[in-house]
NUSE-270618 format. One record per residue (C-alpha): residue number from 0; x, y, z. Coordinates in steps of 0.25 Angstrom, whole numbers. Example, Ala and Ser with C-alpha at 12.3 -4.5 7.8 and 13.67 -1.06 7.14 Angstrom:
! residues 2
<nr: 0, east: 49, north: -18, up: 31> .
<nr: 1, east: 55, north: -4, up: 29> .
This chain:
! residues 476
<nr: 0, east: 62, north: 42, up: 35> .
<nr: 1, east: 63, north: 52, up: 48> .
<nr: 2, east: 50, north: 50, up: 55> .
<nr: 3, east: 44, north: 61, up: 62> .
<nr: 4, east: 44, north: 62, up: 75> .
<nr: 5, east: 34, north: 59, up: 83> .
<nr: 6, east: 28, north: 66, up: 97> .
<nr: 7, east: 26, north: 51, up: 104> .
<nr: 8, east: 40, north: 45, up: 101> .
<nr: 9, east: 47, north: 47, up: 88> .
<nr: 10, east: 47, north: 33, up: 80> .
<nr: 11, east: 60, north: 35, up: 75> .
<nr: 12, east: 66, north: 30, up: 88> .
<nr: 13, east: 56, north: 21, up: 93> .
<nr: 14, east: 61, north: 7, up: 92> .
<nr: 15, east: 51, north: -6, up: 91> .
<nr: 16, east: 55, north: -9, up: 105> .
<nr: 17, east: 51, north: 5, up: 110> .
<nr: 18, east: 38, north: 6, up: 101> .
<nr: 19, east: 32, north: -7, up: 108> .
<nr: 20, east: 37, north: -3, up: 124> .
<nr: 21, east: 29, north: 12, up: 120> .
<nr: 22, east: 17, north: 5, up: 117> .
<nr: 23, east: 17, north: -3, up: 129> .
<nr: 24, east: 21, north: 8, up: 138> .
<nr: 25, east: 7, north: 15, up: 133> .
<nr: 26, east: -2, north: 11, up: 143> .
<nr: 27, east: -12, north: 16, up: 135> .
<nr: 28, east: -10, north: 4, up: 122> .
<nr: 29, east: -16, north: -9, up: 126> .
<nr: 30, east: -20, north: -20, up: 114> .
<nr: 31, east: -18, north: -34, up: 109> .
<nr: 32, east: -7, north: -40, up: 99> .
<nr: 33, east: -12, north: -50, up: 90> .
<nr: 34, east: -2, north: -57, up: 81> .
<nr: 35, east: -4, north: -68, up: 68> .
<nr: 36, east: 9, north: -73, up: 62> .
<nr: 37, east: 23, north: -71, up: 64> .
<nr: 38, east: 22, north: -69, up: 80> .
<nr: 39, east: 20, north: -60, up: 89> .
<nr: 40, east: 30, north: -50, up: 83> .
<nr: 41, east: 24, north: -36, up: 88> .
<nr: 42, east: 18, north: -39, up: 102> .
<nr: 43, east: 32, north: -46, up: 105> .
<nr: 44, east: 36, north: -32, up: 105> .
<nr: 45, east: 26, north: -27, up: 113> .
<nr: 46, east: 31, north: -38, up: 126> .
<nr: 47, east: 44, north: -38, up: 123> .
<nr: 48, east: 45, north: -23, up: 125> .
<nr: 49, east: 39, north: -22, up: 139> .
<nr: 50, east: 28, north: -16, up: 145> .
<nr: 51, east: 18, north: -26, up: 137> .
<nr: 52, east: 7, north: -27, up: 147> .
<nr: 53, east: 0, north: -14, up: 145> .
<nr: 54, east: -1, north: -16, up: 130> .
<nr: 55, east: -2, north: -28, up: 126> .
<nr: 56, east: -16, north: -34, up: 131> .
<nr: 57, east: -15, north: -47, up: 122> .
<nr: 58, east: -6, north: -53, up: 112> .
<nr: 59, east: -11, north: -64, up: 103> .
<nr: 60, east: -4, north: -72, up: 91> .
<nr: 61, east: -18, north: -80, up: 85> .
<nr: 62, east: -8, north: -88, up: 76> .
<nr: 63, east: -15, north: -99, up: 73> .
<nr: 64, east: -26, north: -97, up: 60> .
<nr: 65, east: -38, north: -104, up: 69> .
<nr: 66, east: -35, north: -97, up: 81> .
<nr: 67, east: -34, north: -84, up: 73> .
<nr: 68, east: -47, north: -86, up: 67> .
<nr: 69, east: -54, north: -89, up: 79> .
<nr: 70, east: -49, north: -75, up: 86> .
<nr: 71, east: -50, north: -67, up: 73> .
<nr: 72, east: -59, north: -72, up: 62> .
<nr: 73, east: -56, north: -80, up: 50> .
<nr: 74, east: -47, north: -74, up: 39> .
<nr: 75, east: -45, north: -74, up: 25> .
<nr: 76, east: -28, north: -75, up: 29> .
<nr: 77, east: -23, north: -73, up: 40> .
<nr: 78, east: -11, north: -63, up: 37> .
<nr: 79, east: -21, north: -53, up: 31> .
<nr: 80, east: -29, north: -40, up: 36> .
<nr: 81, east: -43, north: -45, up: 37> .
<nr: 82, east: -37, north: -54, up: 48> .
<nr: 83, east: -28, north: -40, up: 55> .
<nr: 84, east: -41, north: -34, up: 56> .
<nr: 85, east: -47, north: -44, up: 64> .
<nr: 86, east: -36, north: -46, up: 72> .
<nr: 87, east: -37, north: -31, up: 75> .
<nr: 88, east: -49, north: -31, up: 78> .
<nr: 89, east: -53, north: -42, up: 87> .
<nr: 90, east: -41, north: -41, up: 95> .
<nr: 91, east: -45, north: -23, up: 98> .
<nr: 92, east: -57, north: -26, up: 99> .
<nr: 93, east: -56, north: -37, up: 110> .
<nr: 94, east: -47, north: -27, up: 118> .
<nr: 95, east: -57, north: -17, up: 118> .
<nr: 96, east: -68, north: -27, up: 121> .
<nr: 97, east: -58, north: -33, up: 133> .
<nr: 98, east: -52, north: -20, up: 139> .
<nr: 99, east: -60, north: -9, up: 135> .
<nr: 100, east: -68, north: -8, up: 146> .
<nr: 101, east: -56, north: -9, up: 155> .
<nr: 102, east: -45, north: -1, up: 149> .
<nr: 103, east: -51, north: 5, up: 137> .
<nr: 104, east: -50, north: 20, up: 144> .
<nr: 105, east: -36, north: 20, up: 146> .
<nr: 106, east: -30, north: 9, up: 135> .
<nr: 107, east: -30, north: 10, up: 119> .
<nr: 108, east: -33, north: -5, up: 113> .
<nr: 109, east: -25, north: -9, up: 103> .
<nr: 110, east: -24, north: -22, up: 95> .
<nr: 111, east: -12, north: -25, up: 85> .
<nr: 112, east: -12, north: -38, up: 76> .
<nr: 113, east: -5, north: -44, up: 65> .
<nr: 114, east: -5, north: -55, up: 56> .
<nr: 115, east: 6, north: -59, up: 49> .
<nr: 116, east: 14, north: -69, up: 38> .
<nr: 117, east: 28, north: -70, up: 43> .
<nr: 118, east: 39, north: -78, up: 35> .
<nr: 119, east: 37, north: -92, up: 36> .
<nr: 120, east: 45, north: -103, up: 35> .
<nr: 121, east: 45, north: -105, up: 21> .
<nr: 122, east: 46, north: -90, up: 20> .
<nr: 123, east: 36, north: -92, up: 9> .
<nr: 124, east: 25, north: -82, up: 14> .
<nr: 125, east: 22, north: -68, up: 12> .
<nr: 126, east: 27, north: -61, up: 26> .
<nr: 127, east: 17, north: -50, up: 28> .
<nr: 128, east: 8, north: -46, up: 38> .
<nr: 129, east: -5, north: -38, up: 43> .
<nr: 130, east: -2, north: -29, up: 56> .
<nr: 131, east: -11, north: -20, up: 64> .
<nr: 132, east: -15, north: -11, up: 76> .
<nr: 133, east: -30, north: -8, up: 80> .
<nr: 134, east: -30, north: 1, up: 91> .
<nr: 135, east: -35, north: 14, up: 100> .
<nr: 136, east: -28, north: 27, up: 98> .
<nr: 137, east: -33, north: 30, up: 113> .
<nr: 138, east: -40, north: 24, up: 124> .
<nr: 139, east: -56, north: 21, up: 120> .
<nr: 140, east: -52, north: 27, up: 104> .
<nr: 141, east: -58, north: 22, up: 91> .
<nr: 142, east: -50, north: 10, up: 85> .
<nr: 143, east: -39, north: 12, up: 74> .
<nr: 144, east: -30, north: 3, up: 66> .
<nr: 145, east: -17, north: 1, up: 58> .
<nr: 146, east: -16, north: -9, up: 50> .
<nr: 147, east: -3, north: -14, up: 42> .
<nr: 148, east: 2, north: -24, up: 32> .
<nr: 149, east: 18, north: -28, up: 33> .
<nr: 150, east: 24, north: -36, up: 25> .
<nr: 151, east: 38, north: -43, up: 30> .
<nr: 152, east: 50, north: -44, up: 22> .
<nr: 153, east: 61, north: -51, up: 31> .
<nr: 154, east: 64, north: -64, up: 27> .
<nr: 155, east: 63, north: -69, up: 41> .
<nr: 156, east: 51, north: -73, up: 50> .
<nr: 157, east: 58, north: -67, up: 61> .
<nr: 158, east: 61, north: -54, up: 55> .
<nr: 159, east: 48, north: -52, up: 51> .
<nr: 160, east: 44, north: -55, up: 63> .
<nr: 161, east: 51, north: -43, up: 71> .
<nr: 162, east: 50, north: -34, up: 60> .
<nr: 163, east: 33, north: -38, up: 62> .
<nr: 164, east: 35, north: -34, up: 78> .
<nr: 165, east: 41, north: -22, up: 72> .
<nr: 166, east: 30, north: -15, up: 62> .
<nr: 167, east: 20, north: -21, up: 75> .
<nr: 168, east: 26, north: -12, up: 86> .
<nr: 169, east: 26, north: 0, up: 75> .
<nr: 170, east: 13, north: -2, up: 72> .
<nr: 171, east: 7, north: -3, up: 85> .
<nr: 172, east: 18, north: 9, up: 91> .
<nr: 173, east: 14, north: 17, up: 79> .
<nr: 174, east: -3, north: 15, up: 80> .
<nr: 175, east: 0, north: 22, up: 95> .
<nr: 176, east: 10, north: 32, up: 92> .
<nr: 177, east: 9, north: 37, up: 80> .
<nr: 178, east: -7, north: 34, up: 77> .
<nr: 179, east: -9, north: 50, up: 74> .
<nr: 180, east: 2, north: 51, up: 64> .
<nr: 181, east: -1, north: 37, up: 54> .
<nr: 182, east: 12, north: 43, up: 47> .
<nr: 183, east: 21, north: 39, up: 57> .
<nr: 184, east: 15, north: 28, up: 60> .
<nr: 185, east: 18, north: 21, up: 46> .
<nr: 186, east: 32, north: 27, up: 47> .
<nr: 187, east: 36, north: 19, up: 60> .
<nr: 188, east: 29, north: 5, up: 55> .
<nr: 189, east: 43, north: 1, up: 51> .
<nr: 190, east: 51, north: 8, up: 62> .
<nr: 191, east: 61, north: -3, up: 67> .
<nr: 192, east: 60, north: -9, up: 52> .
<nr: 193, east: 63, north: -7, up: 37> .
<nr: 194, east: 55, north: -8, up: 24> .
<nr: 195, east: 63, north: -21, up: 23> .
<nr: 196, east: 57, north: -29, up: 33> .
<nr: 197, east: 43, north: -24, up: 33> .
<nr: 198, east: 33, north: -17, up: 22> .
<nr: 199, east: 20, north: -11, up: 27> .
<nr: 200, east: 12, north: -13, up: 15> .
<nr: 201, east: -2, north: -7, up: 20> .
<nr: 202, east: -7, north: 1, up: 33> .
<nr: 203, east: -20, north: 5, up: 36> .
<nr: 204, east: -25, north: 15, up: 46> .
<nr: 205, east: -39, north: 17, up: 52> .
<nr: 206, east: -48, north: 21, up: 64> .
<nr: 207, east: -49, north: 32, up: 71> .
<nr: 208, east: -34, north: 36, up: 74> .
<nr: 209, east: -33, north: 36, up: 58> .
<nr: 210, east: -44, north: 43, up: 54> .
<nr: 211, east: -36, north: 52, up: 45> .
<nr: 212, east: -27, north: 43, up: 40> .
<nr: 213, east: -27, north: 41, up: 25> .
<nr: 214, east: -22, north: 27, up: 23> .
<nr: 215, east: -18, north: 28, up: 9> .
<nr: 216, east: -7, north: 38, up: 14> .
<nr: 217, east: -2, north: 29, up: 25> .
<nr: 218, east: 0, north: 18, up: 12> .
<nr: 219, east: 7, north: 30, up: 6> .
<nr: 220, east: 14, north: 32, up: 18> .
<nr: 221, east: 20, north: 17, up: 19> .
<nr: 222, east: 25, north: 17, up: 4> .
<nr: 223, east: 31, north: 31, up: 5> .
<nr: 224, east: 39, north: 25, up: 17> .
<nr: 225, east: 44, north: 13, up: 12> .
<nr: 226, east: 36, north: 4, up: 21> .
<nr: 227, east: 28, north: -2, up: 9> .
<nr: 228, east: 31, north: -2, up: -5> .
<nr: 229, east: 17, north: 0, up: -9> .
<nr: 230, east: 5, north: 2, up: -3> .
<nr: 231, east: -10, north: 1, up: -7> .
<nr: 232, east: -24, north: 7, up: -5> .
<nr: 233, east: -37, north: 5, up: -9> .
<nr: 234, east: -46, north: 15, up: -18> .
<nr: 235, east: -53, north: 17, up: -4> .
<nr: 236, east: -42, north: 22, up: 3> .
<nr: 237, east: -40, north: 7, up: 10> .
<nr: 238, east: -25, north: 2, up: 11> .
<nr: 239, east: -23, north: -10, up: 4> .
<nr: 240, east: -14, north: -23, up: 7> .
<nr: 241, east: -8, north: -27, up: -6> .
<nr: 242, east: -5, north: -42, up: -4> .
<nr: 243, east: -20, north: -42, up: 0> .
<nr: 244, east: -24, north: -33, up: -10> .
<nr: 245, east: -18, north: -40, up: -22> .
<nr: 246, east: -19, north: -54, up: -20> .
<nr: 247, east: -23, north: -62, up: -30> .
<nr: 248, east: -26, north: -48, up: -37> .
<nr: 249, east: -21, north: -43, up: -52> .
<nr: 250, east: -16, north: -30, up: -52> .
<nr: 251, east: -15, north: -16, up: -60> .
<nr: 252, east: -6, north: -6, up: -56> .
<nr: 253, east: -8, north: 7, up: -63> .
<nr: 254, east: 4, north: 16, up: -59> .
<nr: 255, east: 0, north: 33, up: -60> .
<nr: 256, east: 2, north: 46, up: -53> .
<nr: 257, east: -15, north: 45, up: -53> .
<nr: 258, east: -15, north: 60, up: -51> .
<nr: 259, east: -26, north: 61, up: -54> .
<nr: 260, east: -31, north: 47, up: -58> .
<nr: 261, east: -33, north: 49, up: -73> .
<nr: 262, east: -43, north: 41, up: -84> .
<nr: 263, east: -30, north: 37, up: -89> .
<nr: 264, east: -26, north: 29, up: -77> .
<nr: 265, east: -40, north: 23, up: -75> .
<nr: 266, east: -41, north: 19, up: -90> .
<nr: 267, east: -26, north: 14, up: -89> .
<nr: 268, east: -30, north: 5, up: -77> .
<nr: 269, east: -43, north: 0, up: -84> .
<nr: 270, east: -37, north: -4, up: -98> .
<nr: 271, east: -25, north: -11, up: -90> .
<nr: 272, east: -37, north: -17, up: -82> .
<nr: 273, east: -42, north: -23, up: -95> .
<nr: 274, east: -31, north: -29, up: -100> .
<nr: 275, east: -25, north: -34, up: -88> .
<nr: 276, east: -39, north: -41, up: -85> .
<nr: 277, east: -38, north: -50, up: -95> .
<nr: 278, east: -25, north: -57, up: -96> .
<nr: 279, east: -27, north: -71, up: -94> .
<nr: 280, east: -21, north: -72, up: -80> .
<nr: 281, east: -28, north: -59, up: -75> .
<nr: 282, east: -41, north: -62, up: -82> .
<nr: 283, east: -53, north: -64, up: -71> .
<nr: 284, east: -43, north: -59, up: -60> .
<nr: 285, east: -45, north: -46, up: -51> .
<nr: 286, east: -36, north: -36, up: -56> .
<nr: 287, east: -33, north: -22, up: -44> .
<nr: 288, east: -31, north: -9, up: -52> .
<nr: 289, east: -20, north: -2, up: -44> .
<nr: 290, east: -16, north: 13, up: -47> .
<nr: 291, east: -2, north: 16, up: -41> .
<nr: 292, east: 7, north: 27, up: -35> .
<nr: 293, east: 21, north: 26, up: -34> .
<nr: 294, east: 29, north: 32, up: -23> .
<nr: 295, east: 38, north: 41, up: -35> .
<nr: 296, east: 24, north: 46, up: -41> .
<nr: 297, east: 18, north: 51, up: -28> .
<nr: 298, east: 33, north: 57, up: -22> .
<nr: 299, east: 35, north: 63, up: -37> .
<nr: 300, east: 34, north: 77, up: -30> .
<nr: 301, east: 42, north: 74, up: -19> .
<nr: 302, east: 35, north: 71, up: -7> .
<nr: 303, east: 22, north: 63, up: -8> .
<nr: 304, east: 9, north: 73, up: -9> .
<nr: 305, east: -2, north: 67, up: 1> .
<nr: 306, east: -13, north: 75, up: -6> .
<nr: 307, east: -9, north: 70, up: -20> .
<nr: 308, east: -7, north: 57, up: -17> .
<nr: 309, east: -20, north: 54, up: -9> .
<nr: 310, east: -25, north: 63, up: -23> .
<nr: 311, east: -22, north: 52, up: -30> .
<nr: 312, east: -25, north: 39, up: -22> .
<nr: 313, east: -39, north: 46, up: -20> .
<nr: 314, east: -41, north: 47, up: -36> .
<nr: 315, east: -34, north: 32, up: -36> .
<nr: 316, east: -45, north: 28, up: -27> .
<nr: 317, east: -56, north: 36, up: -36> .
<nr: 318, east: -53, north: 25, up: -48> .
<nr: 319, east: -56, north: 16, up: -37> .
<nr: 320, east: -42, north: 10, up: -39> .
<nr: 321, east: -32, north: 4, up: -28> .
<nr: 322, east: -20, north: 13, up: -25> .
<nr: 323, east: -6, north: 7, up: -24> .
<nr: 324, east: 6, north: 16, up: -20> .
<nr: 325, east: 19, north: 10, up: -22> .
<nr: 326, east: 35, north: 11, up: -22> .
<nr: 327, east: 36, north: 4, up: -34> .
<nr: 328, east: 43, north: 15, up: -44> .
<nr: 329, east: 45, north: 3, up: -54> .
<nr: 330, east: 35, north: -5, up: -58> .
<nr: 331, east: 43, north: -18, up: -56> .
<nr: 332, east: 42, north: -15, up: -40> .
<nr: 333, east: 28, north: -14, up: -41> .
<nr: 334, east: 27, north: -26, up: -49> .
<nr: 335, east: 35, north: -34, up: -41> .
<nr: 336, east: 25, north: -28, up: -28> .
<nr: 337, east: 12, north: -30, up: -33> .
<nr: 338, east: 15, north: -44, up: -39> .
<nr: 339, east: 20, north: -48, up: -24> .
<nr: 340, east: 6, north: -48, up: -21> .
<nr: 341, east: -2, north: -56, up: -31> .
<nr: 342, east: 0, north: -65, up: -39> .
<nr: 343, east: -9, north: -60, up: -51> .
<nr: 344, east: -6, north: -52, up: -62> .
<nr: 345, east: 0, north: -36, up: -62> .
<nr: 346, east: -2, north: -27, up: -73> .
<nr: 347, east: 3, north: -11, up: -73> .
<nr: 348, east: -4, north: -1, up: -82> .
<nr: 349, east: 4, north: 11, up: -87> .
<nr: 350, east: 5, north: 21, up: -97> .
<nr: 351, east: 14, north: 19, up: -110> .
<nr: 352, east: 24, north: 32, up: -104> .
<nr: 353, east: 25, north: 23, up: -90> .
<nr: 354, east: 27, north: 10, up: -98> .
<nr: 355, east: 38, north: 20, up: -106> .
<nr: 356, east: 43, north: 22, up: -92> .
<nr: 357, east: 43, north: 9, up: -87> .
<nr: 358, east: 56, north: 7, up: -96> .
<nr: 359, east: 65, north: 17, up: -92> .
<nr: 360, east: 76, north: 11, up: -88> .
<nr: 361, east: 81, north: 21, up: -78> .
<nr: 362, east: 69, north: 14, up: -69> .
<nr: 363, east: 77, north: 1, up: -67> .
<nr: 364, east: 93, north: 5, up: -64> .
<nr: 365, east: 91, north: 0, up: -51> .
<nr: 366, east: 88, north: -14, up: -56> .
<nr: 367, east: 100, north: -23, up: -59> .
<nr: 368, east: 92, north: -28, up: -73> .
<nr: 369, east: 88, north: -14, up: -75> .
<nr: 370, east: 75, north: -13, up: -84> .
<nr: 371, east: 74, north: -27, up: -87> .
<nr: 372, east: 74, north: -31, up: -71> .
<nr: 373, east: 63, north: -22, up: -71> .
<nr: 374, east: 54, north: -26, up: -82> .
<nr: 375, east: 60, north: -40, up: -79> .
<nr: 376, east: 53, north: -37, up: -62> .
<nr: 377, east: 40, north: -29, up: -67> .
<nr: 378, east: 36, north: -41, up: -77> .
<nr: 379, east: 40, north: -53, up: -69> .
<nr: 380, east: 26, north: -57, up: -66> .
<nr: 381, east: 20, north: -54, up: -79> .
<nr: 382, east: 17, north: -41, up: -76> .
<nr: 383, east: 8, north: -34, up: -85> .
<nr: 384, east: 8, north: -19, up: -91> .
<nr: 385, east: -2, north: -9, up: -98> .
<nr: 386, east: 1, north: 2, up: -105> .
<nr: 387, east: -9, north: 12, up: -107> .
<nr: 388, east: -4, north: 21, up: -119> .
<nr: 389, east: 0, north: 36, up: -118> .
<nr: 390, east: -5, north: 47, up: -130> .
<nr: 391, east: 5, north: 57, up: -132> .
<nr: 392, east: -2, north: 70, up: -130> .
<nr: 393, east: 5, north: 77, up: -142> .
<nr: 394, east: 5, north: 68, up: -152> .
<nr: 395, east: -7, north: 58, up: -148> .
<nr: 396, east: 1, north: 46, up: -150> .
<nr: 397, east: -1, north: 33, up: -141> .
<nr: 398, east: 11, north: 28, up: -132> .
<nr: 399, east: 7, north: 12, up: -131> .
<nr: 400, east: 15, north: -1, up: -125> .
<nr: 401, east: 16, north: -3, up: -140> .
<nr: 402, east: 24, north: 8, up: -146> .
<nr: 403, east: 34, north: 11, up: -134> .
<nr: 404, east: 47, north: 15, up: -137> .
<nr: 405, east: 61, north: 12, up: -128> .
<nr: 406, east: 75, north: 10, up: -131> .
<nr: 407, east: 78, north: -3, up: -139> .
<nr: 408, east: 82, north: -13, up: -128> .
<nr: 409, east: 69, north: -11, up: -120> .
<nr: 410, east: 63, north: -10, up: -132> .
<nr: 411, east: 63, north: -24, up: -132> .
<nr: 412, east: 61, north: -26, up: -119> .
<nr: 413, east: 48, north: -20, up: -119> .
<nr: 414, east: 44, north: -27, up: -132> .
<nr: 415, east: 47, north: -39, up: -123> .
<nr: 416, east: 38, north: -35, up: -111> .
<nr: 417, east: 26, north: -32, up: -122> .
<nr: 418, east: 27, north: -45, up: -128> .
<nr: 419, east: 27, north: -54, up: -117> .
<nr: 420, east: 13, north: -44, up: -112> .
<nr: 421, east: 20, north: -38, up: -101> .
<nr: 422, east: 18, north: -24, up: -110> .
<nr: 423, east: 3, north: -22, up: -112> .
<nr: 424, east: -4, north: -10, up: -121> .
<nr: 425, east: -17, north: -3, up: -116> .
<nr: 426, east: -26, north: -2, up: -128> .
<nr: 427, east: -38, north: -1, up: -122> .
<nr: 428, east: -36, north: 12, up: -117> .
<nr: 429, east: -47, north: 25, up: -116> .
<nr: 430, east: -41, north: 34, up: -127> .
<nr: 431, east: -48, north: 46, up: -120> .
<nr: 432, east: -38, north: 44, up: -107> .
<nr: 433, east: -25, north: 46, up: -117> .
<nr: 434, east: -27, north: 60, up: -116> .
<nr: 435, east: -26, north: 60, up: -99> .
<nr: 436, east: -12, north: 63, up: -91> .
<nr: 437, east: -16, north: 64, up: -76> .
<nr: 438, east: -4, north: 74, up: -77> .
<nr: 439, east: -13, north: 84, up: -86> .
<nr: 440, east: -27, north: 80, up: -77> .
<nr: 441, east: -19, north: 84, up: -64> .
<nr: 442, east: -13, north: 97, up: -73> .
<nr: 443, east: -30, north: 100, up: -78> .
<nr: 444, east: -34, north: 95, up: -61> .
<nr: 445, east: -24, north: 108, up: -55> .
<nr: 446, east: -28, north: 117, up: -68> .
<nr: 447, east: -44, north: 116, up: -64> .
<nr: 448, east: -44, north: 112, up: -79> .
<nr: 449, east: -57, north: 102, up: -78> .
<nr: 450, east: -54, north: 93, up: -89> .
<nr: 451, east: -47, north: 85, up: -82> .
<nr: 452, east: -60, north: 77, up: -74> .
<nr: 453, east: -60, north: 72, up: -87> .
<nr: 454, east: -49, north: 65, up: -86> .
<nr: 455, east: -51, north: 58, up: -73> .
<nr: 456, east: -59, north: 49, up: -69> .
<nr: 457, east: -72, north: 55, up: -63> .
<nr: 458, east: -71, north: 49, up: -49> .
<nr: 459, east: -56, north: 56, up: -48> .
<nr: 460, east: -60, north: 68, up: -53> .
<nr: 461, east: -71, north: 69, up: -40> .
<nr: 462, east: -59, north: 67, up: -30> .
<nr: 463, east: -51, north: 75, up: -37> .
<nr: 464, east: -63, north: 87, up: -37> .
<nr: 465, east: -67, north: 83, up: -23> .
<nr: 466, east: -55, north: 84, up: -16> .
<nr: 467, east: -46, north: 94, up: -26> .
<nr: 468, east: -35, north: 83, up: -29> .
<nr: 469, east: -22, north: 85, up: -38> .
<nr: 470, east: -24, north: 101, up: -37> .
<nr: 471, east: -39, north: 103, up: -42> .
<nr: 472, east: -46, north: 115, up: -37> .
<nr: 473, east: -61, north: 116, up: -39> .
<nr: 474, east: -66, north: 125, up: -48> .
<nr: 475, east: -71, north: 139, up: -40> .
């Protein structure tokens, strides 16, 4: 993808190299380098380039767990957020307290940390890692922040290693280039790399220099650009890490367009909810609800709508429910993503026309087993799905789990999946949300027909109302 260009340097051409030597080479970025794990892989850079000496006012690697502790705290782990954040802010906050005084008119403190799980020697670990920068735009500014979760996909220490140097010089090149323009910013992360090597799962922006910036469109932004598969965000607004997020978690996907959020959906989610609850290895448990958008849903018209996709993750946030985006067309991908971060049970809640769907074969050609591959993939750890039945507007007539029809070998094959409880009927649905297509509420919504705040839940209809979402226009 063509980046724009930019009125600094255009990050198309800047190399790693020249990225670290402009930052040293601006007399105005002084700040400290603080490393955990896998070396000191981005203020290497940062020496090696020249010029050092006016940026770089201390270089630390606490990688002993004791001595860590004593500088920065006790930690839950010690590859994990809490810890970044404490990194972050003891090491800015010591510069400031130090130098301030003495060159605070003339200098912008920064601080950059990380703490990372590099391969080890076994190669039995999870390689992933918690990066960030806490700095001053300008001399005497407010404080603001990028923080970032990578996760490494060489197979070797060393690889991930430089490829770690590499996401560190973007980062810390890209919070003093391109601070203004957050867009570009998640755009050159990976400049010098591929998708192959690093995934940036989560990114969060705050302080003054980000003051505008939605955060849930920067995780939009790093899906849409290949440089995560999926992203998350709370129903606050609060980007979500999903390793940390998940753990130890069962989860309930719930896939839709939510536009708007219908009682359907709620009522589809709640009865899964209740079913799932109570198989035996999920009894007692905490189960996350999780409404999902894919990428072909919100790019259905092209190019992705802004407006109507923060519409919708605003009325997702209404239910109170977390939001996941993903890139995962088919649902064996999305099995295969969430069950790499728990080891709980999974369970998908759809409508009987999706489950109808789900066996089309023309979904699977790019699968050497074809439909079976699939079903073989999306089921392999005792994956669990509920369908919630569809009533035929003309006729009244319920489409269930149980009366599905398909052509005679997958016949079978979907007898099969019911048998073994992979396959589970929703009977304990409301019957009054039957009668609801969020294609005909978004229709009554751009009509000014008012039956449809009927048909919502009351909480989506006041954001709706209050911010004239998905076309509504008060009545005059």
């Amino acid at each position: 993808m063509k980046r724009s260009h930019h009125n600094i340097l255009d990050t198309d051409t800047i190399d790693t190299h020249q990225k670290a030597l402009n930052v040293n080479l601006d007399p105005r970025r002084y700040g400290t380098f603080a490393e955990i794990g896998a070396g000191q892989e981005v203020v290497r850079w940062f020496f090696r380039v020249g010029g050092g000496a006016g940026t770089i006012a201390k270089s630390i690697s606490a990688y002993d767990m004791k001595v860590s502790d004593a500088i920065y705290g006790r930690a839950s782990r010690y590859v994990c957020r809490e810890r970044l954040q404490a990194m972050l802010d003891y090491e800015h906050k010591l510069n400031l307290d130090r130098l301030r005084d003495v060159r605070g008119d003339t200098c912008a403190f920064f601080a950059f940390a990380d703490t990372v799980s590099a391969r080890n020697f076994k190669g039995t670990n999870e390689c992933h890692g918690w990066m960030g920068i806490k700095f001053q735009a300008y001399p005497r500014d407010e404080d603001s922040q990028i923080i970032i979760h990578v996760r490494m996909l060489d197979n070797e220490a060393a690889l991930q290693q430089e490829a770690l140097g590499i996401v560190g010089v973007n980062l810390v090149y890209g919070a003093f280039a391109l601070n203004h323009e957050p867009e570009l910013l998640v755009n050159s992360l990976l400049d010098g790399l591929s998708t192959s090597r690093i995934e940036i799962d989560m990114i969060e922006f705050s302080g003054i220099a980000f003051r505008h910036v939605d955060n849930r469109l920067m995780s939009l932004k790093l899906v849409e650009l290949g440089l995560t598969g999926a992203a998350m965000f709370s129903a606050t607004g609060e980007v979500i890490q999903p390793s940390e997020f998940f753990y130890r978690k069962a989860i309930l996907v719930e896939r839709g367009s939510f536009r708007p959020v219908c009682n359907v959906n709620v009522d589809m989610l709640k009865c899964a909810h209740e079913k799932f609850s109570q198989l035996p290895n999920v009894r007692g448990k905490e189960i996350v609800p999780i409404m999902e958008i894919t990428m072909r849903n919100l790019k259905a018209g092209g190019e992705i709508d802004l407006r109507d996709f923060l519409a919708r993750a605003d009325v997702m946030a209404a239910c109170g429910t977390t939001v996941l985006i993903s890139d995962y067309f088919e649902y064996y991908r999305l099995a295969a993503y969430l069950s790499r971060y728990t080891k709980e049970s999974i369970a998908i809640t759809m409508g009987a026309g999706s489950l109808q769907d789900l066996f089309d074969e023309k979904y699977y050609t790019q699968l050497d087993g074809g439909v079976l591959e699939s079903f073989g993939r999306l089921f392999k750890n005792d994956l669990k799905i509920y369908c919630y039945p569809l009533e035929n507007p003309a006729t009244g007539e319920l489409m269930t789990c149980n009366n599905l029809v398909f052509a005679q070998d997958l016949q079978k094959l979907y007898g099969y999946l019911m048998d073994r409880g992979g396959i589970n009927a929703l009977d304990n649905y409301d019957p009054s949300c039957l009668k609801i297509f969020s294609r005909d509420v978004l229709d009554r919504i751009k009509k000014g027909d008012s039956t449809w705040e009927q048909m919502v839940p009351p909480q989506v209809a006041e954001v709706i109302k209050s911010k004239n979402y998905f076309g509504y226009q008060p009545a005059s």
